[in-house]
C-alpha positions in Angstrom: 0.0 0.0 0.0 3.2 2.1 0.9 4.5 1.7 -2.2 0.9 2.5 -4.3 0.5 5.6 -2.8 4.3 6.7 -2.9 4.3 5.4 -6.4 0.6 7.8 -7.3 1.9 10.8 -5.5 5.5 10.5 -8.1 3.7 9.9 -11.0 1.0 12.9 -10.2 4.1 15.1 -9.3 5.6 14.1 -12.8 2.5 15.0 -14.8 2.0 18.0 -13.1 5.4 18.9 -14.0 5.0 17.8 -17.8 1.3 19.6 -17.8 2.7 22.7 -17.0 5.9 23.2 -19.1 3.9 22.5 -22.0 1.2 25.0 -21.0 4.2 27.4 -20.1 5.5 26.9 -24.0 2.1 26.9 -25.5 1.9 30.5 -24.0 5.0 31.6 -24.4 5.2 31.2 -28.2 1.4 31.7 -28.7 0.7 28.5 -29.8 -2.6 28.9 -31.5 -4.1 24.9 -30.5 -7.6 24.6 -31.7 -10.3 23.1 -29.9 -10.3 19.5 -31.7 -6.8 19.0 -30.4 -8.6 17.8 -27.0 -11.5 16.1 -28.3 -11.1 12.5 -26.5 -10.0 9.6 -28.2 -12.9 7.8 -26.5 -16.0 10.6 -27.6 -13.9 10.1 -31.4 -14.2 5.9 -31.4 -17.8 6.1 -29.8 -18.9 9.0 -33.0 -17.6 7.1 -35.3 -19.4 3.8 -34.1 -23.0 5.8 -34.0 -22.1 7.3 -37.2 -25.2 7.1 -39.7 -22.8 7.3 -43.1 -20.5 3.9 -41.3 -23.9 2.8 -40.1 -25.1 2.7 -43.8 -21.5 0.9 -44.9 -21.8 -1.5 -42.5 -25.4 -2.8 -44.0 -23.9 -2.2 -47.4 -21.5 -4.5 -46.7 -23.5 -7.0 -44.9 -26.3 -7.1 -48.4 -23.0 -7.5 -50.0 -21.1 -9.9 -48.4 -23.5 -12.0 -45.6 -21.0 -11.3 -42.9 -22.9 -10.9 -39.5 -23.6 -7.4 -38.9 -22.0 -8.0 -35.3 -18.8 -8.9 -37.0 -19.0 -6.4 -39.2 -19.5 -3.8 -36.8 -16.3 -5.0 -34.6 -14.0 -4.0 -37.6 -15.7 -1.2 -37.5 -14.3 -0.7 -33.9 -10.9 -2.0 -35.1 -10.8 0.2 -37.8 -11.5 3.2 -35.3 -9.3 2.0 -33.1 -6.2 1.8 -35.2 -6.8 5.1 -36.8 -8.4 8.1 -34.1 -4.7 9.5 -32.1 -4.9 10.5 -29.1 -3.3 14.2 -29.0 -0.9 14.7 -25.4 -0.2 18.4 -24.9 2.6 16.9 -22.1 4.0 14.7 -25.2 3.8 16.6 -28.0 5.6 19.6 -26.4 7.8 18.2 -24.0 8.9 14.5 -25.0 8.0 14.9 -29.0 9.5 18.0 -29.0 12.7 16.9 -27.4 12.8 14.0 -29.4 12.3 16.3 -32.6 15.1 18.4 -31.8 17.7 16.1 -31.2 17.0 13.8 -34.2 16.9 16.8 -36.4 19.7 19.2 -35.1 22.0 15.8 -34.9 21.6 14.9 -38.7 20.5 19.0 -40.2 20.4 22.5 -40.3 16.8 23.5 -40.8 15.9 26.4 -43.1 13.1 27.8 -42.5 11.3 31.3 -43.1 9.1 32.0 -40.6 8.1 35.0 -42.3 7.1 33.3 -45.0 5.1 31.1 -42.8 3.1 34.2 -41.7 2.4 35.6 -44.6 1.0 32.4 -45.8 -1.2 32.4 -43.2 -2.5 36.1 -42.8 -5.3 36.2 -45.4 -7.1 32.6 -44.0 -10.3 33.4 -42.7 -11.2 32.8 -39.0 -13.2 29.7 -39.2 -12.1 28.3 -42.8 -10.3 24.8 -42.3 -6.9 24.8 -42.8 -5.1 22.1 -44.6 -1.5 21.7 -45.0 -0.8 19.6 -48.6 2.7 18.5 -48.4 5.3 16.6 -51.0 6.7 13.7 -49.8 11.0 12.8 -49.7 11.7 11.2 -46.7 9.9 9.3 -43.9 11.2 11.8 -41.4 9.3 14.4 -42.7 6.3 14.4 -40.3 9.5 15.2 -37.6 11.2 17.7 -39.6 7.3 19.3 -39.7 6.9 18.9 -36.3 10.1 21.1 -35.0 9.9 23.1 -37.7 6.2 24.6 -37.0 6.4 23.8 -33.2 5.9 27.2 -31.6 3.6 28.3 -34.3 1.0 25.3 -34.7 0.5 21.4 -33.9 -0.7 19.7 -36.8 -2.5 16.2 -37.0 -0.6 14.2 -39.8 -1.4 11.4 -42.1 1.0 8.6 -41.6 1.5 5.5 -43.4 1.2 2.1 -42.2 5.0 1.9 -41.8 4.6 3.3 -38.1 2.2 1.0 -37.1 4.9 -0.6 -35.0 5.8 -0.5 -31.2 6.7 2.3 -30.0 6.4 4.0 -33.0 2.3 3.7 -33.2 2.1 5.2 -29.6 4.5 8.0 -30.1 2.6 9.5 -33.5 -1.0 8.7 -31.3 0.6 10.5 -28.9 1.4 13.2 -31.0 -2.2 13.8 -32.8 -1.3 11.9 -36.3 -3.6 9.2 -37.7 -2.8 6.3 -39.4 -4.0 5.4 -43.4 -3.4 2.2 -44.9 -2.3 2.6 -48.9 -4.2 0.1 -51.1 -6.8 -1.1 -48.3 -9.5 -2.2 -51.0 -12.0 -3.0 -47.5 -14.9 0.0 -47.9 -15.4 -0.2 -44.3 -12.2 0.9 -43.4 -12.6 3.9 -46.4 -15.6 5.1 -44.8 -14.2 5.0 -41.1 -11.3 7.2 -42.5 -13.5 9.1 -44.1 -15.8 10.0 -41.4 -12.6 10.4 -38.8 -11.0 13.0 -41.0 -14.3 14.7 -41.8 -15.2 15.0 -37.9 -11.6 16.1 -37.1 -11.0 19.1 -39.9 -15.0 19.9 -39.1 -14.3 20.5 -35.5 -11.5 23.0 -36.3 -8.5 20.5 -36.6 -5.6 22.0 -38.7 -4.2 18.7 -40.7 -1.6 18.1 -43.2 -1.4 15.3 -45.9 1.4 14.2 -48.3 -0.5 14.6 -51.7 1.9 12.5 -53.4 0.8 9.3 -51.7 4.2 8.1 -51.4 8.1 8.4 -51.3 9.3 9.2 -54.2 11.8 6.6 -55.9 13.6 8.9 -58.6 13.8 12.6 -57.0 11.2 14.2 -58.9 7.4 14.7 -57.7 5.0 11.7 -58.1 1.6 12.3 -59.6 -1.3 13.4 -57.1 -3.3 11.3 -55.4 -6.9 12.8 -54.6 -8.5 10.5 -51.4 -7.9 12.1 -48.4 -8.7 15.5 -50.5 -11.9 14.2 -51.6 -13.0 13.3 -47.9 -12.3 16.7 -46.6 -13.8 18.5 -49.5 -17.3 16.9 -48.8 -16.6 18.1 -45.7 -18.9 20.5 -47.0 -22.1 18.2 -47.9 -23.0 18.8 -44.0 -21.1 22.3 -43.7 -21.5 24.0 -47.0 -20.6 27.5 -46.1 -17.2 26.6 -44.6 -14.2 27.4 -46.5 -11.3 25.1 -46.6 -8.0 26.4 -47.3 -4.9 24.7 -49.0 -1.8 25.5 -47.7 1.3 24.1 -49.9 4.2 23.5 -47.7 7.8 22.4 -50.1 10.7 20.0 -48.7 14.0 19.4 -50.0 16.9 17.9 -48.0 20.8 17.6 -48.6 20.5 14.3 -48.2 17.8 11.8 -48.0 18.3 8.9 -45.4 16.9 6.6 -47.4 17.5 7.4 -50.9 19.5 4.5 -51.8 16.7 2.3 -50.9 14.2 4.2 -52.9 16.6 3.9 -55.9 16.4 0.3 -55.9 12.2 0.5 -56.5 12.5 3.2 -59.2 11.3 0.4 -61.7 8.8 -1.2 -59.0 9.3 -3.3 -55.7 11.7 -5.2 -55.6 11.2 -8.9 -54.7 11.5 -9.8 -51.1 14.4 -11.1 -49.8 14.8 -15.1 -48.5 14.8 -16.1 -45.0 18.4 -16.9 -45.0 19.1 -13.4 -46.8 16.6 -11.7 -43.8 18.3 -13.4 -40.8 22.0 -11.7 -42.3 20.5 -8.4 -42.9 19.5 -8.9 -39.3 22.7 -9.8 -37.8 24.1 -7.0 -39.7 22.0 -4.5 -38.3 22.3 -5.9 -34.6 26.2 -5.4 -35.1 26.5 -2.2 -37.0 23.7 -0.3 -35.4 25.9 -0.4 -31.7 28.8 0.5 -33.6 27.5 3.8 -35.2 25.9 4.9 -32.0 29.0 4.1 -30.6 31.2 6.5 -33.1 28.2 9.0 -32.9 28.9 9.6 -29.6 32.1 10.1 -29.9 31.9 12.0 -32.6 29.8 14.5 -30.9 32.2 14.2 -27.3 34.7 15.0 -29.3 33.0 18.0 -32.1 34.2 16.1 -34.8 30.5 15.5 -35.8 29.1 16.5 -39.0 25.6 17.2 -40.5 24.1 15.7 -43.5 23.4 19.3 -44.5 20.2 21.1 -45.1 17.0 20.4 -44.7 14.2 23.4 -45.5 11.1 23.8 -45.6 9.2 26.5 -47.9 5.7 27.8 -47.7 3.8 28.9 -51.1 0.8 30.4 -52.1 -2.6 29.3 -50.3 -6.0 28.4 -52.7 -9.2 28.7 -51.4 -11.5 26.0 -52.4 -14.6 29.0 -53.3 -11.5 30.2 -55.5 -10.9 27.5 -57.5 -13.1 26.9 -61.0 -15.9 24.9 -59.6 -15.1 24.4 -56.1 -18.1 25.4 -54.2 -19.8 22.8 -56.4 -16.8 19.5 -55.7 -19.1 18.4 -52.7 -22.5 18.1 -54.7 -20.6 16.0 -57.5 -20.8 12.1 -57.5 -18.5 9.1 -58.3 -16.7 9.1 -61.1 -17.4 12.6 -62.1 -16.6 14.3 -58.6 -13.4 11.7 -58.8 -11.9 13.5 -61.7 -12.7 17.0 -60.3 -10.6 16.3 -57.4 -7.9 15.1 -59.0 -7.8 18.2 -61.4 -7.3 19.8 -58.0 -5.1 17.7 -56.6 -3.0 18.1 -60.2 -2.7 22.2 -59.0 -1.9 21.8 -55.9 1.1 19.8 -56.4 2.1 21.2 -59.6 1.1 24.3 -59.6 1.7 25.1 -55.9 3.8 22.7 -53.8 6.3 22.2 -57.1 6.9 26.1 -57.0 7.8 26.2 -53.3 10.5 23.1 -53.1 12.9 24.7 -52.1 17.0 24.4 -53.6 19.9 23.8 -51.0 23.2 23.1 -52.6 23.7 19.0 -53.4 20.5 19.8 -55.5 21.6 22.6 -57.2 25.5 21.3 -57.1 23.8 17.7 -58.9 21.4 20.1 -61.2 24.7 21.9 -62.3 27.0 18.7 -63.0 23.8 17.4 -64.9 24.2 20.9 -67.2 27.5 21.4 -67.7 29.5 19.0 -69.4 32.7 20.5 -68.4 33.4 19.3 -64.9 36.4 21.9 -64.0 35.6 23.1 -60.4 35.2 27.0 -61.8 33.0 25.9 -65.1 30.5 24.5 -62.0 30.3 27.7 -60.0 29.5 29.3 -62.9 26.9 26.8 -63.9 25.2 27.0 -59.8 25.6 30.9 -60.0 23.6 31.1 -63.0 21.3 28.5 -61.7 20.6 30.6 -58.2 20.2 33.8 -60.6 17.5 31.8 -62.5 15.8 30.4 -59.4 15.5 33.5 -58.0 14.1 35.3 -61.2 11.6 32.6 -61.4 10.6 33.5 -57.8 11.7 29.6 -56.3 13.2 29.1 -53.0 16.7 29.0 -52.8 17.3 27.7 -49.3 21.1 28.9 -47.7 21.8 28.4 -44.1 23.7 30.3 -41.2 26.7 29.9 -43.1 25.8 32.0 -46.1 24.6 34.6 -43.9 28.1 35.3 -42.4 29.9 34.9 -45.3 27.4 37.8 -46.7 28.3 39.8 -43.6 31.9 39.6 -44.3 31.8 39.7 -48.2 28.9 41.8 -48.9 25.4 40.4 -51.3 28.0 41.3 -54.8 30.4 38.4 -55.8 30.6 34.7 -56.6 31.1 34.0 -53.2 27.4 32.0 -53.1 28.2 29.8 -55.6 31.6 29.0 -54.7 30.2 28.1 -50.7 27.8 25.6 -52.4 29.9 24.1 -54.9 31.9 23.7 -51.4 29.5 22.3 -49.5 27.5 20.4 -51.9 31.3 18.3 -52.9 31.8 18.1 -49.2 28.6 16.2 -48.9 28.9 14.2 -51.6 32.5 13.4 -50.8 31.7 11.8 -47.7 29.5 9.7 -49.2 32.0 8.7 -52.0 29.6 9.6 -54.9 32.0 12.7 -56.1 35.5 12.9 -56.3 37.6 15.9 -56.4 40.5 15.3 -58.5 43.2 18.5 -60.0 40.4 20.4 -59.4 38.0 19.0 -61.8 35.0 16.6 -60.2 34.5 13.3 -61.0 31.2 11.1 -60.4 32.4 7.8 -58.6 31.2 5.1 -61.1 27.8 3.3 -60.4 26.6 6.2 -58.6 25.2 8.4 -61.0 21.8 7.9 -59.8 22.3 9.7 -56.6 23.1 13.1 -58.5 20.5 12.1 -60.5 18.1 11.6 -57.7 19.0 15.2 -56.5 18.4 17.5 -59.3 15.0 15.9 -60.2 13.9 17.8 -56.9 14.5 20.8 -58.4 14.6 20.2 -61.9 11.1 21.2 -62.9 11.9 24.5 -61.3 13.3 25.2 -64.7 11.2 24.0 -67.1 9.5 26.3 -69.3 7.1 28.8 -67.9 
């Protein structure tokens, strides 16, 4: 009994403690967290199971199948239950936002304009819902989001199956993001996600989606998919007057973590690997993972540690839905018809709004450059990235410099081909490390069987310059 009550009053103490430093933040930075951040994951399950619209997909499926419509109904459950988070102020702020940090300052430098992320936001109306559409390069980029955007707003992610995994599951719940399963053909589950995302952006819930679908596996964008954007458009069949408003957000990163991998399913999956060949990669990773924590540590003991390079994060141009050709009608369409309205949608907002704000750091525009210029002399490849950033910048695309830049501008003034020569610099650095480039009489030199890495590169920023 000694040890209950001991054991309550530490835990209470510890709450109490987490409660408040995340209230402290929240006010501190002004934290603008809307009302369906606290809606319970218990009221969400228990909606969704007295939902009329599931109610009518559950007999649907019952006509249509002869399951029992008890059974039926305890997917339903399941389905809820895997998919409805359960936002933590405590976590989110205090062990998400630790977590965040760390993973992001150890492997980056983030780039991002805050101003820019105001001024995107200024003209959304009061009430409209607010939806964050979002390309896709890396599974890290919900955490690179996350700390981003942390003292300006917490937003409720769609994540793919991948993290349906212990502790990974509890951490994103924890954190407000919901889980969708990619090619689910069950239209139970579809009208469960459905109704979850409809209830959560209708309460007020700010959200974010990657509109690609995917990863891509080559560098450049991948066509739009249009379900999760068709759900929270007919958010208006029971709200019609409420505006929804898209907010494109653009990533780009120095290096992707797993862009090797994604290279290898450029032409499609690749077949799965044999037992034998499973248990190897296994014992491979329980002996290397040790050892690079191990030289991690001592890298950063002894400040010989060094970043991947940039990751940044650009904000473009909003659409209202009332402003686009046809919108205030998407919600009264039907089937195939309202299917290929979307899409058309979904087509502009990632071409014709998240492609313009991807932003360039320098291995894309060093890779873009070496793809351009045929002569590989180190000052034929400034040239080439100065006239690229000159181009960029015309065009009105992000070009995304770090700290570095911005002292070097101090000492050396905005005039001079100072810019081009720090990327080429750190751009070979990077690639160096990774033995892709080597620097040779000072001329550059792709490693052989690796000219799909500086391919993967400038496709990010490669449509940046096709014709207007």
């Amino acid at each position: 009994m000694l040890y209950e009550v001991l054991r309550f009053l530490l835990l209470r103490r510890v709450r109490g403690w987490w409660r408040r430093g995340a209230s402290e933040f929240v006010r501190r930075h002004r934290v603008k967290l809307e009302s369906a951040r606290f809606i319970d994951q218990v009221w969400m399950r228990e909606r969704l199971a007295q939902d009329s619209a599931i109610e009518e997909a559950v007999l649907a499926a019952h006509r249509e199948t002869g399951e029992a419509l008890p059974v039926l109904r305890e997917r339903v459950d399941a389905y809820a239950e895997e998919i409805a988070p359960f936002f933590s102020m405590s976590a989110y702020y205090r062990i998400g936002a630790a977590l965040a940090r760390r993973i992001v300052d150890f492997a980056y430098e983030l780039v991002l304009d805050a101003d820019a992320f105001h001024e995107q936001s200024k003209d959304v109306p009061e009430n409209a819902i607010r939806v964050y559409v979002i390309n896709h390069r890396s599974n890290g980029d919900p955490v690179l989001l996350a700390y981003g955007l942390l003292r300006k707003i917490a937003l409720s992610y769609a994540v793919g199956e991948w993290a349906l995994v212990w502790p990974l599951h509890f951490l994103f719940r924890l954190f407000g993001s919901y889980f969708v399963r990619r090619g689910e053909r069950d239209p139970l589950y579809h009208a469960v996600l459905e109704r979850f995302v409809q209830l959560l952006a209708g309460h007020g819930g700010v959200t974010g989606f990657f509109i690609e679908g995917g990863l891509s596996r080559d560098g450049a964008l991948r066509p739009a998919k249009a379900g999760l954007l068709t759900y929270l458009v007919n958010v208006r069949r029971e709200q019609p007057d409420r505006e929804i408003v898209f907010l494109p957000v653009g990533l780009n990163y120095d290096r992707v973590l797993e862009d090797r991998t994604l290279l290898r399913e450029r032409n499609g999956p690749v077949p799965k690997p044999s037992l034998g060949w499973r248990l190897i990669t296994l014992g491979a990773i329980a002996f290397w993972v040790p050892m690079l924590i191990v030289a991690n540590v001592v890298k950063v003991a002894t400040r010989s540690h060094r970043k991947f390079g940039y990751a940044a994060v650009a904000f473009g141009k909003p659409l209202k839905l009332s402003d686009w050709e046809g919108g205030n009608e998407l919600h009264t369409l039907e089937g195939d018809v309202q299917k290929a309205a979307v899409q058309e949608l979904a087509a502009e907002l990632l071409t014709g709004r998240i492609a313009r704000c991807v932003p360039a750091t320098p291995v894309p525009l060093l890779c873009l450059a070496l793809e351009r210029c045929k002569n590989r002399e180190i000052g034929a490849v400034q040239t080439e990235v100065r006239d690229l950033i000159a181009e960029l910048r015309a065009r009105g695309r992000p070009v995304a410099l770090g700290s570095v830049f911005s002292e070097w501008k101090r000492r050396l003034g905005p005039e001079g081909n100072w810019e081009a020569e720090l990327v080429v610099r750190l751009g070979v650095e990077a690639l160096a490390r990774r033995r892709v480039l080597l620097k040779e009489a000072g001329r550059l030199r792709v490693t052989p069987g690796e000219e799909l890495i500086l391919e993967y590169y400038a496709a990010s920023i490669r449509h940046h310059l096709a014709a207007a």
